[in-house]
C-alpha positions, 0 to 999 in steps of 0.5 A: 500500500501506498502510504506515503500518496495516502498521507500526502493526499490526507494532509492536502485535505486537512489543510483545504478543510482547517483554511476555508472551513472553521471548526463548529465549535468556533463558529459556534462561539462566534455566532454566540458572541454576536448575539450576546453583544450590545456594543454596536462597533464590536457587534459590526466587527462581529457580524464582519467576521461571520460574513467573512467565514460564509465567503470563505465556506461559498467561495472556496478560498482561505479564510484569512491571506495569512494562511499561517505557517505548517504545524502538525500534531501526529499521534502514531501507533507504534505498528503503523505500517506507513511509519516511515513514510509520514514525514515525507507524505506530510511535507509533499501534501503540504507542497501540494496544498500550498499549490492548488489552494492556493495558499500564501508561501509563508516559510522565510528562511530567517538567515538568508530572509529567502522564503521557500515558495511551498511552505517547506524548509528547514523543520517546516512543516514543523510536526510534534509526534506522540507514538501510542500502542495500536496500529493507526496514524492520526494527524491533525493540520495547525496552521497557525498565523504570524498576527496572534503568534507574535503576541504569544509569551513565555515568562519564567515567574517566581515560584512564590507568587503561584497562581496570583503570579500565574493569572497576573501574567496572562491578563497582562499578555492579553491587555498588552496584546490589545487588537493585535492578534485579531480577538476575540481569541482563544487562548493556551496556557501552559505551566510548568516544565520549563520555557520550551515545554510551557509554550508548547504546552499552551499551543496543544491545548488549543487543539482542545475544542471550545465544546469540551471542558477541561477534565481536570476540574481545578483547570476547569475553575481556572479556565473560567476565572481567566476567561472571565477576567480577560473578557472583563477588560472590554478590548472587544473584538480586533480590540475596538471594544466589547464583551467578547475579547476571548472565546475560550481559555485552554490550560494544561501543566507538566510538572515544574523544578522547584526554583522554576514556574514557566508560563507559556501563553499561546493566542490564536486569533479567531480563525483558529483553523484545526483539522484531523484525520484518522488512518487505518492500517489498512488505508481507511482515512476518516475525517475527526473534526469536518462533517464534509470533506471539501 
């Protein structure tokens, strides 16, 4: 079987999905926000966002010319038969995607400051393996936008202030980033391990979709204390003001060294594109996250 043209052609799917069709939780939590709002520039901004996303769905095109750079989440089983052939069957389906799309080439080398044209270089497209028992690959296609990354933080705070600390920290991130991740947003908080885990912590928890609460409840009072906080601020949408400044908050931790508490926060802005796929070992693909497959 032909597992590297079977994952090449489900990566060009994933990204065709996650680029011009937003999850239903998210555009659930859009439509929400709209019919909550009353404040007429952020209902405006709002109803914008919203007409955005049925152009994008009616039109075929990407939902923001910022089409992100290439992340992927692959979680394998360790008797996959395709094992071998997953990182060129992802690099090919993303060449391929960027193509017939199309998709903007956004992968610059930052020495030469020559970008690549097909989304690919060096560790681009960036993929996080997890290898589990079983025998079948799940990839899920992150491509995540310059705008609201520029605005994600790492802080290495004091132990002692602890969840005071933690909170501060986050509000702080979220009010100095003001419109310019394009709110409202969903952010990830990681805590713990150190600066590269934390950061990587908080982007995967954005994976977690708006629709499924956190399954540890002392996270699940600590996302709602800080989604009530940040929204408290009034930066509103594209930070013009009004109740919805985030969707969602998505926290997870690793555990910490005693003179260490690493905070990472990761923003995605309100395209917060995702897609997954499920394949069998013997070629069966099924699509996790998209009731249609464009």
């Amino acid at each position: 079987m032909d597992f590297k043209n079977i994952i090449s052609d489900t990566t060009e799917t994933l990204l065709r999905m996650a680029e011009l069709y937003l999850p239903d939780d998210v555009k659930s939590a859009l439509k929400s926000a709209y019919e909550s709002e009353t404040n007429e520039t952020a209902k405006m901004n709002l109803s914008a966002i919203l007409k955005n996303i049925e152009l994008a769905e009616t039109n075929k095109r990407p939902l923001c010319q910022d089409t992100g750079i290439m992340i992927f989440y692959v979680k394998v089983g360790s008797d996959f038969p395709g094992l071998s052939k997953i990182r060129d069957g992802i690099l090919e389906g993303v060449k391929s995607a960027t193509s017939k799309i199309p998709l903007r080439p956004n992968a610059v080398d930052p020495i030469a400051q020559k970008n690549s044209g097909d989304n690919t270089g060096r560790k681009i497209p960036w993929i996080n393996w997890e290898i589990t028992e079983g025998d079948s690959l799940e990839i899920t296609a992150f491509p995540k936008g310059g705008g609201s990354e520029n605005m994600s933080m790492v802080g290495m705070l004091t132990p002692g202030l602890g969840i005071k600390g933690l909170k501060k920290f986050v509000v702080d991130t979220i009010v100095r980033a003001g419109g310019k991740p394009c709110p409202p947003t969903i952010v990830g908080i990681g805590i713990g391990g150190g600066a590269d885990i934390a950061i990587k912590v908080a982007k995967q928890a954005l994976l977690r979709p708006l629709t499924e609460p956190n399954p540890d409840p002392e996270l699940a009072k600590l996302e709602k204390e800080i989604h009530e906080a940040l929204n408290a601020t009034g930066i509103g949408p594209m930070g013009l003001g009004g109740k919805t400044t985030v969707l969602g908050v998505r926290m997870d931790y690793a555990m910490r060294h005693p003179a260490s508490y690493p905070v990472g926060v990761a923003i995605q802005c309100w395209a917060a594109r995702r897609a997954t796929a499920r394949i069998s070992a013997d070629g069966k693909i099924e699509y996790v996250t998209h009731k249609e497959v464009p």
